[in-house]
C-alpha positions in Angstrom: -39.0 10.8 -26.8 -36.8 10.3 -29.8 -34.2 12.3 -28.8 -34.1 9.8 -25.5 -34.0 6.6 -28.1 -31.0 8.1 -29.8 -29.3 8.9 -26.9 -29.6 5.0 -25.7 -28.3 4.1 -29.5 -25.1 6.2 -29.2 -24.2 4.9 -25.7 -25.0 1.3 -26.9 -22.5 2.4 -29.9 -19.6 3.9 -27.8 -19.5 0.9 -25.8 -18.2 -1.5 -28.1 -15.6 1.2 -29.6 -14.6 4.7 -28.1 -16.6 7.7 -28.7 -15.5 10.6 -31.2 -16.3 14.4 -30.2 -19.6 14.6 -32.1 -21.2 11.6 -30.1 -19.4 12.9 -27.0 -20.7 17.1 -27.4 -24.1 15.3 -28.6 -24.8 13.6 -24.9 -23.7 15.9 -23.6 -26.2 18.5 -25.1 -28.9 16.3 -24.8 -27.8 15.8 -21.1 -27.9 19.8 -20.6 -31.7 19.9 -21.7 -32.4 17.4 -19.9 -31.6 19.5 -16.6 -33.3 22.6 -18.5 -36.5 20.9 -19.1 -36.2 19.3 -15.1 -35.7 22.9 -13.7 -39.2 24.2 -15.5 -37.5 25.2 -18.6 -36.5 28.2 -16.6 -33.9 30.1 -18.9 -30.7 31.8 -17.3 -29.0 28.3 -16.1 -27.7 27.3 -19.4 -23.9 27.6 -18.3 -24.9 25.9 -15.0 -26.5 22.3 -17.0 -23.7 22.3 -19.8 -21.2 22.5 -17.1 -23.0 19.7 -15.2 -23.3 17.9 -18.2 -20.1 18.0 -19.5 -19.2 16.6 -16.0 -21.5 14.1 -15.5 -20.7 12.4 -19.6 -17.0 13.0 -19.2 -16.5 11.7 -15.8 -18.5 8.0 -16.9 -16.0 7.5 -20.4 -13.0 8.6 -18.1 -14.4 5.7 -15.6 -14.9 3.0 -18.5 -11.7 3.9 -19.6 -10.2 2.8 -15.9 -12.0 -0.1 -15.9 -10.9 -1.6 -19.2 -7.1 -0.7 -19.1 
């Protein structure tokens, strides 16, 4: 659960100002165990939900960046 609060507190702080790496590779790995802990914490598909991950968090600051520009 507190890894869930945090995660809300970093978004709410890239918001206002754009994110550095750390904040950016931190979603992003909480993102990926998110999917591990959806799929029954079933080892193997780590590659698979970093990947996804990595889409998923990049592809929403590339899309506030279009909208603010």
């Amino acid at each position: 659960m507190a890894k869930i609060n945090r995660a809300k507190a970093v978004h709410r702080k890239t918001q206002s100002q754009g994110p550095d790496e750390a904040q950016i590779r931190e979603e992003i790995q909480q993102l990926a165990y998110t999917f591990y802990c959806q799929c029954g914490y079933e080892h193997g598909h780590d590659l698979e939900h970093w990947v996804e991950a990595e889409r998923r968090v990049l592809e929403r600051y590339q899309g506030k960046r279009k909208t603010r520009g």
